[in-house]
VEXBAGU-98663 format. One record per residue (C-alpha): residue number from 1; chain; residue in one letter; x, z, y. Coordinates in steps of 0.02 Angstrom, whole numbers, plus 50000, padded with zeros to 5 digits. Each point is the difference from the previous one (the first is absolute). Layout:
VEXBAGU-98663
NUM, A, a, X, Z, Y;
...
end
This chain:
VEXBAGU-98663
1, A, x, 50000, 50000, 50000;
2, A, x, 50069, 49947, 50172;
3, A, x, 50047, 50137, 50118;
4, A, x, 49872, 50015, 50149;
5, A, x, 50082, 49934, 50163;
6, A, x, 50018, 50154, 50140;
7, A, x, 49862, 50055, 50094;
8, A, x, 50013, 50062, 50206;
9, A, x, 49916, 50175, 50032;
10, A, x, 49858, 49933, 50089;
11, A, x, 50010, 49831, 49936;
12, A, x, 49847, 49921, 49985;
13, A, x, 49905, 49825, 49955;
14, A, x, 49844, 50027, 50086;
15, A, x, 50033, 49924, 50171;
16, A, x, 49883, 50132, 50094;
17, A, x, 50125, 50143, 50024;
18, A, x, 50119, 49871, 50120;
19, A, x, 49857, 49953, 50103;
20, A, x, 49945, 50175, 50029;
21, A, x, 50187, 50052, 50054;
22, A, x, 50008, 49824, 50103;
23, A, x, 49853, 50064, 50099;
24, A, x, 50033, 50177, 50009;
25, A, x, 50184, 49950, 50076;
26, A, x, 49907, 49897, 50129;
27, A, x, 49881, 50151, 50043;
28, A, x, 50154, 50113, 50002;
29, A, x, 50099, 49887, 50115;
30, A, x, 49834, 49981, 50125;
31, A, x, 49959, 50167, 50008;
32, A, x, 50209, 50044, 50043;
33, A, x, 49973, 49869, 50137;
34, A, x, 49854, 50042, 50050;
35, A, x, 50050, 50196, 50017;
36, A, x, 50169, 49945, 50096;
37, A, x, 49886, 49909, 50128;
38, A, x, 49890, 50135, 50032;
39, A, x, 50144, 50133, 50010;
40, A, x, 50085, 49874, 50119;
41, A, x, 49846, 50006, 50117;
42, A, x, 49983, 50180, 50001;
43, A, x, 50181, 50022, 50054;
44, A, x, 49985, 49867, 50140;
45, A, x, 49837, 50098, 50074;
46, A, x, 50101, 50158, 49983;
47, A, x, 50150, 49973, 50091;
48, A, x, 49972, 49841, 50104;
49, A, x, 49824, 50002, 50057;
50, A, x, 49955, 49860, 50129;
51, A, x, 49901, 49973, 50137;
52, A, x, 49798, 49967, 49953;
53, A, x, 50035, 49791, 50033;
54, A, x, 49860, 49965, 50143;
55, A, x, 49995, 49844, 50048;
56, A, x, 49906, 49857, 50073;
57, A, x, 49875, 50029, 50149;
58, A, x, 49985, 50160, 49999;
59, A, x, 50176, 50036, 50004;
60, A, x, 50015, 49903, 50147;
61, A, x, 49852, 50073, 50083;
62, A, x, 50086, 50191, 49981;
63, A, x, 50168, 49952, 50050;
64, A, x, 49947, 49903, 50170;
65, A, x, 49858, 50137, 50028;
66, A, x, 50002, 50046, 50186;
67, A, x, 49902, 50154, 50013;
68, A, x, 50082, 50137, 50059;
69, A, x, 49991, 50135, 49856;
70, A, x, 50105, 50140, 50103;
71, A, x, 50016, 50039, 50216;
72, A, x, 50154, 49912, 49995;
73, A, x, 49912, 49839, 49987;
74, A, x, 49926, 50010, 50176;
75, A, x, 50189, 50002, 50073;
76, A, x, 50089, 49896, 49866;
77, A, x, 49950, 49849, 49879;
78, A, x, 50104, 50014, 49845;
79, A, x, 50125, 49900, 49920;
80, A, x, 49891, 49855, 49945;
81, A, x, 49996, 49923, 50188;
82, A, x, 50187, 50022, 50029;
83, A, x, 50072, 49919, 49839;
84, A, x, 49856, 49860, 50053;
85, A, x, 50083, 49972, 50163;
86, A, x, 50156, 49988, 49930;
87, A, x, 49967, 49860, 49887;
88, A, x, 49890, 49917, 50096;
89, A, x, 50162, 49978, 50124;
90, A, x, 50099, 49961, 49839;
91, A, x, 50126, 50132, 50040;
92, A, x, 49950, 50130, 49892;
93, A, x, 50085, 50177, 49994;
94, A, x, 50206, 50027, 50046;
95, A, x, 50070, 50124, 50106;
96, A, x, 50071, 49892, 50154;
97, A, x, 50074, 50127, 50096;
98, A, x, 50190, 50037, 50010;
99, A, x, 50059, 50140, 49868;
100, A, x, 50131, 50140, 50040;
101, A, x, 50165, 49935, 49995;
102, A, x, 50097, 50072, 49869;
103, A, x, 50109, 49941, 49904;
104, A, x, 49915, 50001, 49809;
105, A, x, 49818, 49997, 50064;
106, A, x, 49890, 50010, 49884;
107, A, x, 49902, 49840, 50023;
108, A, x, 50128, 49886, 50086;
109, A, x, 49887, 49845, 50035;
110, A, x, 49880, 50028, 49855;
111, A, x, 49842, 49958, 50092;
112, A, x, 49901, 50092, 49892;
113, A, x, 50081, 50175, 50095;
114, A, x, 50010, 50138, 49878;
115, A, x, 49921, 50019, 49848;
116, A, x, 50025, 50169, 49909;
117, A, x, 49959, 50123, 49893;
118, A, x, 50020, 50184, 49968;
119, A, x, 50075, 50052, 49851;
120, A, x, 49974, 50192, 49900;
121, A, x, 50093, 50039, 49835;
122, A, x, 49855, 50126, 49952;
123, A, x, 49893, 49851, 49953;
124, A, x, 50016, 49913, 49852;
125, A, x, 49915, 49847, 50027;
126, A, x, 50080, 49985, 50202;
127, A, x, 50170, 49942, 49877;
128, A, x, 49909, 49872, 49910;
129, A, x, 49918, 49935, 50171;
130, A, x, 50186, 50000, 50060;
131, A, x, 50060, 49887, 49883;
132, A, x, 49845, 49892, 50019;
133, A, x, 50003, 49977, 50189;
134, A, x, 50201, 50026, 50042;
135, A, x, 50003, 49805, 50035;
136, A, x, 49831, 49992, 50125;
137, A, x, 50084, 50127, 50104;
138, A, x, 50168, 50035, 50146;
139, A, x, 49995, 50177, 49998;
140, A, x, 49971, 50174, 49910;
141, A, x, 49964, 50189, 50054;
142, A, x, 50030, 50099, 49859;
143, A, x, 49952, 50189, 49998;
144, A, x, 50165, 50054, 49974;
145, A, x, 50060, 50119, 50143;
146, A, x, 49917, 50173, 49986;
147, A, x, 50040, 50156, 50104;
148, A, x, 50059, 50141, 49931;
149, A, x, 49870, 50141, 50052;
150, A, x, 50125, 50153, 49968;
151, A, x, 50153, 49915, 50076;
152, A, x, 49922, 49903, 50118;
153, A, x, 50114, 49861, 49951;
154, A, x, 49961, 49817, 49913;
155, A, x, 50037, 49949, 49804;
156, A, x, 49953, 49859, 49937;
157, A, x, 49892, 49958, 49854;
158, A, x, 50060, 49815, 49951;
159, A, x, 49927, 49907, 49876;
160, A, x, 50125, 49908, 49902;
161, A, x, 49893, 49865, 49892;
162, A, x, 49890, 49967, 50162;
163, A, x, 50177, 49978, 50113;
164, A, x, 50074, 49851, 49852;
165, A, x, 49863, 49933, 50026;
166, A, x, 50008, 49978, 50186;
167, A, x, 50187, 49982, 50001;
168, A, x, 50006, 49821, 49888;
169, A, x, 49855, 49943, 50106;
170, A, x, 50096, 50022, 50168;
171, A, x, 49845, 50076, 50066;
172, A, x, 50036, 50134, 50159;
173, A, x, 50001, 50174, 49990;
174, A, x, 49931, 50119, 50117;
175, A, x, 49965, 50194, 49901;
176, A, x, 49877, 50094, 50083;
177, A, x, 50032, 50177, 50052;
178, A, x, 49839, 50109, 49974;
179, A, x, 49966, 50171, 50039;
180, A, x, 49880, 49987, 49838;
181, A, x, 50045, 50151, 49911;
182, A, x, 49913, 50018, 49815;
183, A, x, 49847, 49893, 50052;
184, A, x, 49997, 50099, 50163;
185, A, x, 50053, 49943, 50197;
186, A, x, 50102, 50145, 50038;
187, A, x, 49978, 49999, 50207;
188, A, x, 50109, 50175, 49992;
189, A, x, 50144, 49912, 49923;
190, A, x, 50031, 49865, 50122;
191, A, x, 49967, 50109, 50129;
192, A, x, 50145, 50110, 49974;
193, A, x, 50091, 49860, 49999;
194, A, x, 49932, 49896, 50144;
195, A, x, 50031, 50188, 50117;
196, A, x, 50195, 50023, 49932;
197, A, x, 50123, 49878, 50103;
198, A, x, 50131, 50053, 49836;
199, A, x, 49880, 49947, 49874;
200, A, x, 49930, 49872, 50067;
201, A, x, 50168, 49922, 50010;
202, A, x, 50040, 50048, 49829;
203, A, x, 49862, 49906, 49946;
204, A, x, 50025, 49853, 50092;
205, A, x, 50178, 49983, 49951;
206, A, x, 49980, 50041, 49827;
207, A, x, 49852, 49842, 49994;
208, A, x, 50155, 49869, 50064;
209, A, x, 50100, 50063, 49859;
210, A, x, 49883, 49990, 49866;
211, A, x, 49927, 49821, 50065;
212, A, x, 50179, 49938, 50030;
213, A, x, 50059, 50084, 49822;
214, A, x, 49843, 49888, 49939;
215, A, x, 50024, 49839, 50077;
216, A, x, 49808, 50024, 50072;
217, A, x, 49963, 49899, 50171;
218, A, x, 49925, 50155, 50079;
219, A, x, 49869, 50168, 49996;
220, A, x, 49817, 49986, 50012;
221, A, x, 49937, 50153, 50065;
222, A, x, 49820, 50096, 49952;
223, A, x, 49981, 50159, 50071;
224, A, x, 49811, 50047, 49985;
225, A, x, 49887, 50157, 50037;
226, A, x, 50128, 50054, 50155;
227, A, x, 49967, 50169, 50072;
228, A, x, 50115, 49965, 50164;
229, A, x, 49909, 50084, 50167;
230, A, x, 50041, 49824, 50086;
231, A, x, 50054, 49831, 49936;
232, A, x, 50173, 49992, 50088;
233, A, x, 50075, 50080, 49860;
234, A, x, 49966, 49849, 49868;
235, A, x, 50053, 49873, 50141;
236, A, x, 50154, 50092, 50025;
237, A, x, 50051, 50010, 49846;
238, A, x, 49948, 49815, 49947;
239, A, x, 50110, 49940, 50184;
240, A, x, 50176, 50097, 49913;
241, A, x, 49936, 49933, 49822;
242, A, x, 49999, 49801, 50093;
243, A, x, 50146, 50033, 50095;
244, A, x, 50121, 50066, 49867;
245, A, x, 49914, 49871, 49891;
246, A, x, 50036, 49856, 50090;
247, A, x, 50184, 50047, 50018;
248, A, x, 50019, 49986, 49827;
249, A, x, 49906, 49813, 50013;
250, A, x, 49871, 50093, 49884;
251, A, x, 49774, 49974, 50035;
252, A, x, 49922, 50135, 50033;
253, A, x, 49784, 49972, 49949;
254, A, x, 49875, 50139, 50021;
255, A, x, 49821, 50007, 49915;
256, A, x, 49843, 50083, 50116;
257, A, x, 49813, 50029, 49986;
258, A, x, 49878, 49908, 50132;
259, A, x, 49891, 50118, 50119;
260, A, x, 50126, 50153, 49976;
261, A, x, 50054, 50085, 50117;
262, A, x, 50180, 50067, 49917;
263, A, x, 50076, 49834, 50059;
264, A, x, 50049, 49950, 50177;
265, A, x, 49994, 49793, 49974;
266, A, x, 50088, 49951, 50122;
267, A, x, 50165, 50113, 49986;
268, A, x, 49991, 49950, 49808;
269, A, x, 49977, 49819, 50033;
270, A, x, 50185, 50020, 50114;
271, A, x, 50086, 50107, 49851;
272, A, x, 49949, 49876, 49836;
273, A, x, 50030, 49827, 49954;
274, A, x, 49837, 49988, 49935;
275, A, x, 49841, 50109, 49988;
276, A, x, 49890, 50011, 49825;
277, A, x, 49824, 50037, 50063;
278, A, x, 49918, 50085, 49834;
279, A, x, 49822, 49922, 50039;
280, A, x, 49929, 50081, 49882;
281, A, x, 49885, 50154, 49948;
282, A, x, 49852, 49968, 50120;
283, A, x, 49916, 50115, 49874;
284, A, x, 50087, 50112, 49891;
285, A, x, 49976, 50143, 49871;
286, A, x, 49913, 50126, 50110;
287, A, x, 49894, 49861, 50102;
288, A, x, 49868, 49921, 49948;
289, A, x, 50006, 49847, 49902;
290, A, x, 50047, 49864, 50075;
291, A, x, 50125, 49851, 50013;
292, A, x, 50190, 50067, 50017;
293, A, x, 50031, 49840, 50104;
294, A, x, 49852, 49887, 50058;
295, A, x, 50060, 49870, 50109;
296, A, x, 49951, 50021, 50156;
297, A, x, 50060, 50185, 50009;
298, A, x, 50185, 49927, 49950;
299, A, x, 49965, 49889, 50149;
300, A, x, 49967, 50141, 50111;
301, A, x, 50154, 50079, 49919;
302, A, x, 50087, 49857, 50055;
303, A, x, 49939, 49985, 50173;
304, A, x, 50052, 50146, 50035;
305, A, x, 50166, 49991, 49941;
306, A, x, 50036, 49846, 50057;
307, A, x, 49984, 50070, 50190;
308, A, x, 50141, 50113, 49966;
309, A, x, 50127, 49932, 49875;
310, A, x, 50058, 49806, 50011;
311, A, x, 49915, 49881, 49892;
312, A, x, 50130, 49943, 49902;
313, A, x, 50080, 50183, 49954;
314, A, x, 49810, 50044, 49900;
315, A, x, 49978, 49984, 49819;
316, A, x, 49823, 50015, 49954;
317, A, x, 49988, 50119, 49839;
318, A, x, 49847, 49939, 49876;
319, A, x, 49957, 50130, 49871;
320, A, x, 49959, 49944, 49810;
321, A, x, 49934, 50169, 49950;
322, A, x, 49823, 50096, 50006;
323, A, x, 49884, 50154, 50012;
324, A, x, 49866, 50029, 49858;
325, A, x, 49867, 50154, 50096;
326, A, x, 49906, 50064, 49852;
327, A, x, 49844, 50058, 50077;
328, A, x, 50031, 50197, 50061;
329, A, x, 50177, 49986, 49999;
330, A, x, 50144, 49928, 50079;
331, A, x, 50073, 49824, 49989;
332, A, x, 50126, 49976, 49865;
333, A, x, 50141, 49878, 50031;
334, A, x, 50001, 49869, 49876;
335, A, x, 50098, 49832, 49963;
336, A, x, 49951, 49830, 50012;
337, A, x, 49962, 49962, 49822;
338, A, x, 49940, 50183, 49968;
339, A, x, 49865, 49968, 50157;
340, A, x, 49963, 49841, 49911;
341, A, x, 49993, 50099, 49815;
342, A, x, 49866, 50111, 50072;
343, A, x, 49896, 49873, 50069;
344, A, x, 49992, 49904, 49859;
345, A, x, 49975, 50172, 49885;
346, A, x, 49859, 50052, 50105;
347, A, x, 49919, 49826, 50022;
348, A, x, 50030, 50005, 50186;
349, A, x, 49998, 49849, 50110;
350, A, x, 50135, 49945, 50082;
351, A, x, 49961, 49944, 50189;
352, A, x, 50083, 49890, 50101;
353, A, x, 49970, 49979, 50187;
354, A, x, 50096, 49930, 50160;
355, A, x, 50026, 50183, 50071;
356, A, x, 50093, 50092, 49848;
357, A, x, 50058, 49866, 49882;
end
């Protein structure tokens, strides 16, 4: 009797068990694909959430809306009419008027004028933006100069990643020196220091050696919640900041708050290169809600600074950040895509009109 030939575990003749692992390999494979798309999805609404997409008429009919939604309207009419104007001339927007000369300025004959940013270490994603944006920008102001509240001196906080970054795009440097101690504008601090001739000098030397030691083009300077009786003190201190500044061939940039009454303009607009106007937080945490920067309050902002500083020294400040007021309590700050996450988490609606957006 012949030997039977070998027979595979599993082996079979009956052609019923290969279509039934053909077709459960083909669900298998669609239902891997199909989970991989929807996990896809969920990621993309949970990190990058966009804009609702409105579009069509009624897009156009909110953006070129002219009724006044605030009591700014009565005085000014937005930004709509301006950029109009402009192209309607063909010109469009460039700064036209003479800069400061120094040698190394930061926008040479860019006609664009300055385009910056400020940087913090403390956020995670402000790196990744960084790295993103380096190349649509000619300078930075990093949060990287803090004062020391028991020594009353300055150390710096500097971020090493962030500065590579800026360093191989060529991209100017100007660190900001806060009195932002632990979350807090410590008025006390800077005052001591601002009151002390021997301090004061201290600090002001020790900033040219660290900027210098750096290879940084100059200081930007935000000194906020002052408690000084009069506001000689700040000018005085920002006029032997410029002067030993400019000695050294080094820009000297300050940041200040519309409507407030810590800042005498016009000394400030002598003693900086340029001037950041921070046009924003029309309403804030303890207000009541509100934009943080409709447009025709940044226009009054403007106006007003515009009367005391020269035009081409200001650097309007836009803010990409915003307040969530729970009902009964105070506004929380929020991000950009965490303002958007709620909104889209509580099935809010997103407005648009020709006053705030």
């Amino acid at each position: 009797m012949a030997p039977k030939e070998p027979v595979q575990i599993f082996q079979t003749n009956n052609p019923t068990r290969w279509q039934r692992f053909k077709w459960g390999g083909r669900v298998l494979l669609f239902l891997m694909a199909l989970a991989i798309a929807v996990v896809t999805i969920a990621l993309k609404n949970m990190y990058l959430p966009d804009l609702p997409q409105v579009r069509g008429q009624v897009m156009k009919e909110v953006l070129q809306s002219d009724k006044p939604t605030t009591e700014l309207a009565k005085n000014y009419q937005g930004f709509r009419k301006f950029i109009d104007d402009k192209w309607k001339k063909g010109t469009g927007y460039r700064q036209e008027d003479s800069l400061t000369n120094l040698a190394g300025s930061l926008v040479n004959s860019d006609s664009l004028g300055i385009r910056a940013a400020f940087y913090v270490a403390w956020d995670a994603q402000a790196f990744f933006s960084l790295k993103r944006n380096i190349n649509k920008m000619n300078l930075v102001i990093p949060e990287w100069f803090f004062l020391d509240a028991k020594g009353d001196s300055v150390y710096t906080n500097i971020d090493k990643r962030g500065l590579a970054v800026i360093k191989a795009s060529g991209v100017k440097v100007l660190p900001m020196l806060t009195n932002n101690i632990n979350g807090v504008f410590r008025g006390d601090v800077i005052h001591r220091i601002l009151t002390n001739p021997a301090k004061k000098e201290k600090l002001i030397s020790d900033l040219i050696r660290l900027i210098k030691q750096n290879g940084f083009a100059g200081i930007n300077i935000d000194l906020e919640e002052l408690i000084e009786e009069n506001n000689e003190t700040l000018s005085n201190f920002q006029k032997e900041l410029y002067t030993r500044f400019h000695a050294e061939n080094l820009l000297v940039s300050q940041d200040v708050m519309p409507f407030n009454e810590d800042y005498e303009y016009s000394a400030l607009g002598k003693y900086n290169d340029y001037i950041f106007l921070m046009a924003y937080d029309e309403h804030s945490s303890d207000t009541k809600p509100g934009p943080i920067s409709s447009q025709r309050w940044i226009e009054a902002a403007v106006d007003q600074l515009v009367k005391k500083v020269p035009m081409h020294k200001i650097v309007l400040c836009m803010a990409a950040y915003g307040y969530d007021w729970a009902k009964g309590d105070e506004g929380v700050d929020v991000t950009y895509h965490q303002a958007l996450t709620i909104a889209r988490e509580s099935e809010g609606k997103v407005i648009y009109d020709n006053d705030t957006y």
